[in-house]
PAZAPA-4460 file (N, C-alpha, C; in steps of 0.05 Angstrom, whole numbers, plus 32768, in hexadecimal, padded with zeros to 4 digits):
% residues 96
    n_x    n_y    n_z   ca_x   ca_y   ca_z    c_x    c_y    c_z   seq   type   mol
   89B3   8488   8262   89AF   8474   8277   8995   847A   8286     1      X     A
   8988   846B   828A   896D   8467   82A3   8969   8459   82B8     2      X     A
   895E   845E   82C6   8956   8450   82DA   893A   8439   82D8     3      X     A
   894B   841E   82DE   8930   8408   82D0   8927   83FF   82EA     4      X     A
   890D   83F8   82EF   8906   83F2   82FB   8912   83D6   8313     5      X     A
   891A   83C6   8304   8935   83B0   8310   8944   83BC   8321     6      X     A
   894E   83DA   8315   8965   83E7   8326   8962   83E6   8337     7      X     A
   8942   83F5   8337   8933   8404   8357   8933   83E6   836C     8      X     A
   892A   83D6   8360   8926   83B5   836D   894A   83AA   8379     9      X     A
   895A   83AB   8365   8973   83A9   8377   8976   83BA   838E    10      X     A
   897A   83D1   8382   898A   83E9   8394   8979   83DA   83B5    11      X     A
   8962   83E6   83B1   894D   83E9   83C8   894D   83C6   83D9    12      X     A
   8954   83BD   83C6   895E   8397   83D6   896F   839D   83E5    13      X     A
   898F   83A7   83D0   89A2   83AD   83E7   89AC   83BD   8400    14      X     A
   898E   83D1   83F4   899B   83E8   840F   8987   83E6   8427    15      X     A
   8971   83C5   8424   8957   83C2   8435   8966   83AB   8443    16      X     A
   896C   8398   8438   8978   837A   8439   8957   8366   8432    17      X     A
   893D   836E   842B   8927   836C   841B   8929   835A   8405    18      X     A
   8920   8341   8405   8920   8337   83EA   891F   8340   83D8    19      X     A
   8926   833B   83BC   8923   8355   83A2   8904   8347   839F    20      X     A
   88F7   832F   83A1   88E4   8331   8397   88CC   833F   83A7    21      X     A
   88C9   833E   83BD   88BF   834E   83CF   88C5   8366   83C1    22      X     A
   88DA   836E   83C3   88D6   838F   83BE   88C3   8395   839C    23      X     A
   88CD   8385   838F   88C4   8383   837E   88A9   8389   836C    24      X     A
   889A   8371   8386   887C   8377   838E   8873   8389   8398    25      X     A
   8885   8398   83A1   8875   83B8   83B0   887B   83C7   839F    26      X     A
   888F   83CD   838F   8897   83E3   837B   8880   83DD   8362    27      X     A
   887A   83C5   8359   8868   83B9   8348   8848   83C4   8354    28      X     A
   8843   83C2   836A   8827   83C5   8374   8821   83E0   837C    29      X     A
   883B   83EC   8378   8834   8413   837C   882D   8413   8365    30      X     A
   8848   8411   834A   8840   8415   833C   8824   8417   8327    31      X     A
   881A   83F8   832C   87FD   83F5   8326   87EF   8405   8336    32      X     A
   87E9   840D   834D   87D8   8412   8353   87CF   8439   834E    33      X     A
   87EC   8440   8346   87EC   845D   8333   87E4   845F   8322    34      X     A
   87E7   8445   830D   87DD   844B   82FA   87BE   8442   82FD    35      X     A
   87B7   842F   8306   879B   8436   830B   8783   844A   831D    36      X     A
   879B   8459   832B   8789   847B   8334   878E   848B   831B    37      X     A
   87A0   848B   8308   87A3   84A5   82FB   8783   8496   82E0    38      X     A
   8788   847E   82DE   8776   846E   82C8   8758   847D   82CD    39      X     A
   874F   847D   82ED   873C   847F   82F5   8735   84A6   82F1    40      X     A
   874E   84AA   82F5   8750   84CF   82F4   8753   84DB   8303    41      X     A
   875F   84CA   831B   8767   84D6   8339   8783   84DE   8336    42      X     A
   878E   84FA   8340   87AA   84F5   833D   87BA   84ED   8356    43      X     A
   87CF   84EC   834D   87DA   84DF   8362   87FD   84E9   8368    44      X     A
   87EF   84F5   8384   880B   8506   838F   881D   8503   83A5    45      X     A
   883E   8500   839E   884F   84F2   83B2   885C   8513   83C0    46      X     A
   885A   8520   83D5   885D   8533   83DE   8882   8536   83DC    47      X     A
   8888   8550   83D5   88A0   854F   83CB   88A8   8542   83B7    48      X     A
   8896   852F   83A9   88A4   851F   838D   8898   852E   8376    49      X     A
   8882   852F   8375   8868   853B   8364   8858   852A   8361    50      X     A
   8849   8535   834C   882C   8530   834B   881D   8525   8327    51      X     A
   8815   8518   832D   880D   84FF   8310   87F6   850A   8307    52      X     A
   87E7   8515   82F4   87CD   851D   82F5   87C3   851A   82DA    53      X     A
   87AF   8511   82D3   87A6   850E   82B7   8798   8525   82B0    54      X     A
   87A1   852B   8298   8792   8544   828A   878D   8543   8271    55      X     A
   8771   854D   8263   8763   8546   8257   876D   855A   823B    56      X     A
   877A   854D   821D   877F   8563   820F   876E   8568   81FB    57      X     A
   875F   8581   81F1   874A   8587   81DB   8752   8576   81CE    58      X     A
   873D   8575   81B6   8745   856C   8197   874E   8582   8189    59      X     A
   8757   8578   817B   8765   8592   816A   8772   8583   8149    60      X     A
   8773   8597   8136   877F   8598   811F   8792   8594   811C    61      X     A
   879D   8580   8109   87B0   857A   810A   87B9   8574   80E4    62      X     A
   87CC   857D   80DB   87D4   8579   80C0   87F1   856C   80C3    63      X     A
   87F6   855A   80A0   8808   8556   80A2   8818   8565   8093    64      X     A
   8839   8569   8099   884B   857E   8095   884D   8577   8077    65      X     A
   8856   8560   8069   8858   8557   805A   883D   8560   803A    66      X     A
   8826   8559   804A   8801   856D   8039   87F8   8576   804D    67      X     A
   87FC   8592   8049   87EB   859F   805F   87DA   85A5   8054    68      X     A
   87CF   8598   803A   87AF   859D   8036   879B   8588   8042    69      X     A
   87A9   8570   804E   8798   855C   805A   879E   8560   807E    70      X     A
   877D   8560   8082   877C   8571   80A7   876F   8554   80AF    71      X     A
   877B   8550   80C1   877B   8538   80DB   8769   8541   80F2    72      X     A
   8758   8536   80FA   874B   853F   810E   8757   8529   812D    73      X     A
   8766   853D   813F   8772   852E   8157   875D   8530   8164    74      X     A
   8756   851A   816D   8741   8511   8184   8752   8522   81A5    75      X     A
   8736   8521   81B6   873B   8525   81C7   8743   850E   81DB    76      X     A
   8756   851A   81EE   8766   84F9   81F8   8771   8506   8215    77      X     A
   8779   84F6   8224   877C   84F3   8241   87A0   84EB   8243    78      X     A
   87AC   8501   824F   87C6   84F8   8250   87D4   84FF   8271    79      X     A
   87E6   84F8   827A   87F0   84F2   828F   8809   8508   8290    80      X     A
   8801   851F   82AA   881A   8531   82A4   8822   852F   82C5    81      X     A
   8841   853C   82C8   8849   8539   82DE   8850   8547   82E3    82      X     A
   8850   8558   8303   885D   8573   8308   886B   8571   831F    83      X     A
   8883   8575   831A   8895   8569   8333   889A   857F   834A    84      X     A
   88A4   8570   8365   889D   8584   837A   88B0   8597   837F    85      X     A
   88B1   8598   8396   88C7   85B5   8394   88DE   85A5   839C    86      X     A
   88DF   8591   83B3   88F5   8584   83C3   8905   8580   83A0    87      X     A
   88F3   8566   838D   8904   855D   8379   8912   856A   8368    88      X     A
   8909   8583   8361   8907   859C   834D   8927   85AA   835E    89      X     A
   8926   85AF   8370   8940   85B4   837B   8954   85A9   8379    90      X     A
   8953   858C   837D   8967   8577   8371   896F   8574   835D    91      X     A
   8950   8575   834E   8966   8571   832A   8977   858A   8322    92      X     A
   896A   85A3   832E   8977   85B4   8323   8992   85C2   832F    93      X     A
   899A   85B9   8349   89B0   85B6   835B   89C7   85A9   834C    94      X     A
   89BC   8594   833D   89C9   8576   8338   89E0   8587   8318    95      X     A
   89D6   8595   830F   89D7   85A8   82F0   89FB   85A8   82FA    96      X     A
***
């Protein structure tokens, strides 16, 4: 089970009394606007939640398991890691 974005839009309707589409629009316009600091390469950090940060991974060699006599060259590429804070890190692991 997950948490869908809709949820967040109910829940946060009923526990605001907030239109869902209103809320909607703000959950929608954070979201965009994260992904366009991390796009840019800014990271972006919610204190106690963690922290969004793009990091850059070498290229590197890559074979398949199947012929490992044919070598793949993995490009170098930009990926999105997250390191969560201490408040949340407590929680999940409280929660065990």
């Amino acid at each position: 089970m997950s948490l869908t974005k809709r949820d967040l839009v109910m829940r946060i309707s009923d526990e605001t009394g907030l239109v869902q589409a209103d809320v909607y629009n703000v959950i929608q316009k954070t979201l965009d606007y994260i992904v366009e600091s991390l796009a840019q390469g800014v990271n972006v950090e919610f204190r106690n939640f963690g922290v969004f940060e793009v990091q850059t991974r070498k290229p590197r060699i890559g074979r398949n398991p199947n012929k490992p006599e044919n070598v793949v060259t993995i490009p170098e590429r930009k990926v999105v890691k997250f390191k969560v804070g201490k408040i949340m890190k407590q929680q999940v692991t409280a929660s065990k």
